[in-house]
Phi, psi and omega in degrees: 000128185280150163214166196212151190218128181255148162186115188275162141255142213221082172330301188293337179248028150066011189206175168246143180276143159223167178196131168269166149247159192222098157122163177247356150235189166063203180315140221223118196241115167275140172248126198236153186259177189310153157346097171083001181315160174234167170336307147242071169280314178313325205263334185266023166251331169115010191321276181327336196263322166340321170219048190296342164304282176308345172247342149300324162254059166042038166285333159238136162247155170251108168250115183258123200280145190257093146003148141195038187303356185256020156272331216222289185257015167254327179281150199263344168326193139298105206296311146357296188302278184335310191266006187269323195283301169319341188279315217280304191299292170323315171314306152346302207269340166286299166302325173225336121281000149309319150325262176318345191268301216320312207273329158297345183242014186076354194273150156319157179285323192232039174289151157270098169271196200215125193255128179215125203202179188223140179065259180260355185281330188307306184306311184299325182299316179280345194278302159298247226320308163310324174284331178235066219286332174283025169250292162252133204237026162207149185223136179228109167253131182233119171033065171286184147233111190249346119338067181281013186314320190304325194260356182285344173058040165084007173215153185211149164239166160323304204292339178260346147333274207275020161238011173240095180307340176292333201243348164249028154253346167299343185225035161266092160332129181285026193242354199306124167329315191291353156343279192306315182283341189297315180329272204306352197248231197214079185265119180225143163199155208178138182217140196269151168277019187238209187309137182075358205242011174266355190270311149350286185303272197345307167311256183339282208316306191307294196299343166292279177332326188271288172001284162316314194295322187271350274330079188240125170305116202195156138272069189263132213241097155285100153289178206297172164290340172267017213243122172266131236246085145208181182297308190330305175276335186272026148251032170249326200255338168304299178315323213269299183267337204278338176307321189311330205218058128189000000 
C-alpha cells in the first residue's frame, strides 16, 4: 500500500496542516477522525489494512484529515469564536485540501470524492457531504452526531446554523437543487444500539426522520443492542459497508 505524508500551509487557518494519503488509485475518500482525533488515528487502529484490499486493487484511495476540534467542538470557549474558527477549518478543507489531495491522487480538479468518519469524524463527514453535494456524492457516516445544539452552549449563529445538519436540512426548501444530487449520490449512516450510542442513535434518528420528510434518499442502518460506539464494531461495519459503495 503506497502511503504518503504531507504538510502543508492554510492560508484560512493560520498554521500548517498535515495529512496522509493511502493507496494509488480509485476513488478519493477523506477521513476525518473521532473527537479531538489527529490525521493519523485511522492508520494507528489499523483502520486501513482493514480494507487493504480495496485499495490494492486501486478501488479507494485515502485522505485522512487533520482536527482542530479542541479549538472548536470541545472547547468551552466563546462559541462565536468557536464555530468561526470551524467555519475556517471548512474552508481549509474545501479550497485547499480538497485541491491538493486531488491533484496528489491524480483526478481531474472537478473528480466527485467521498467523505467517511466514526463518531464526531462521523458528524464531520455528513456535514461536508450535505453541505457541499457538488464536491461529494458518497458519504459513510458512523455513530455520528448530526444535532448540534448541545455544543452551542445556548448561543447561534450563521457559523452554527451551516455546521448543524438537523437544522439546515429542516430549513432546506423541498425543491432545493441539492435535493436531486443528494438523490444521485450514495448515503449510509449508521449506528450501533448498545453501551455509549444513545446519544448517536437518536441524533440518526431525528435526521432519518428529517430525510424522510424531505425526500432525500438515504440507508440509514441501526445496528443491534450489542454494537457499542468503540472501534471494535465500527471496523465490523467499516468492512461491511464500505465494499458496498466502491
Amino acid at each position: 500500500m503506497q502511503i504518503r505524508y504531507f504538510r502543508e500551509y492554510s492560508h484560512y487557518l493560520d498554521r500548517f496542516m498535515e495529512f496522509k494519503m493511502y493507496g494509488h488509485a480509485g476513488k478519493l475518500c477523506f477521513v476525518f477522525p473521532c473527537q479531538d482525533g489527529r490525521f493519523f488515528e485511522w492508520e494507528d487502529r489499523g483502520m486501513f489494512e482493514l480494507v487493504k484490499d480495496l485499495i490494492e486493487e486501486g478501488r479507494i484511495q485515502f485522505c485522512t484529515v487533520d482536527s482542530i476540534d479542541k479549538e472548536t467542538w470541545s472547547s468551552f470557549g466563546d462559541t462565536h469564536h468557536r464555530m468561526w474558527l470551524q467555519e475556517c477549518w471548512v474552508q481549509y478543507i474545501m479550497e485547499e485540501l480538497v485541491p491538493s489531495a486531488l491533484w496528489k491522487a491524480g483526478l481531474p480538479q472537478d473528480e466527485k470524492c467521498m467523505t467517511l468518519g466514526a463518531s464526531m469524524g462521523g458528524t464531520h463527514a455528513a456535514n461536508l457531504f450535505f453541505r457541499f453535494p457538488d464536491r461529494f456524492d458518497k458519504v459513510l457516516g458512523i455513530s455520528g452526531v448530526y444535532d448540534m445544539n448541545e455544543y452551542f452552549h445556548g448561543v447561534y449563529d450563521d457559523n452554527c446554523y451551516n455546521n448543524d445538519p438537523c437544522a439546515y436540512l429542516t430549513g432546506m426548501d423541498p425543491s432545493h437543487p441539492y435535493i436531486q444530487k443528494y438523490n444521485d449520490s450514495q448515503i449510509i449512516l449508521t449506528v450501533g444500539q448498545g453501551a455509549w450510542e444513545d446519544v448517536c442513535k437518536n441524533s440518526l434518528q431525528k435526521l432519518s426522520k428529517i430525510l424522510y420528510e424531505k425526500g432525500i434518499h438515504a440507508w440509514i442502518d441501526f445496528w443491534g443492542y450489542d454494537v457499542n460506539h468503540d472501534w471494535p464494531w465500527w471496523e465490523v461495519m467499516l468492512r461491511y459497508f464500505l465494499p458496498k459503495m466502491v
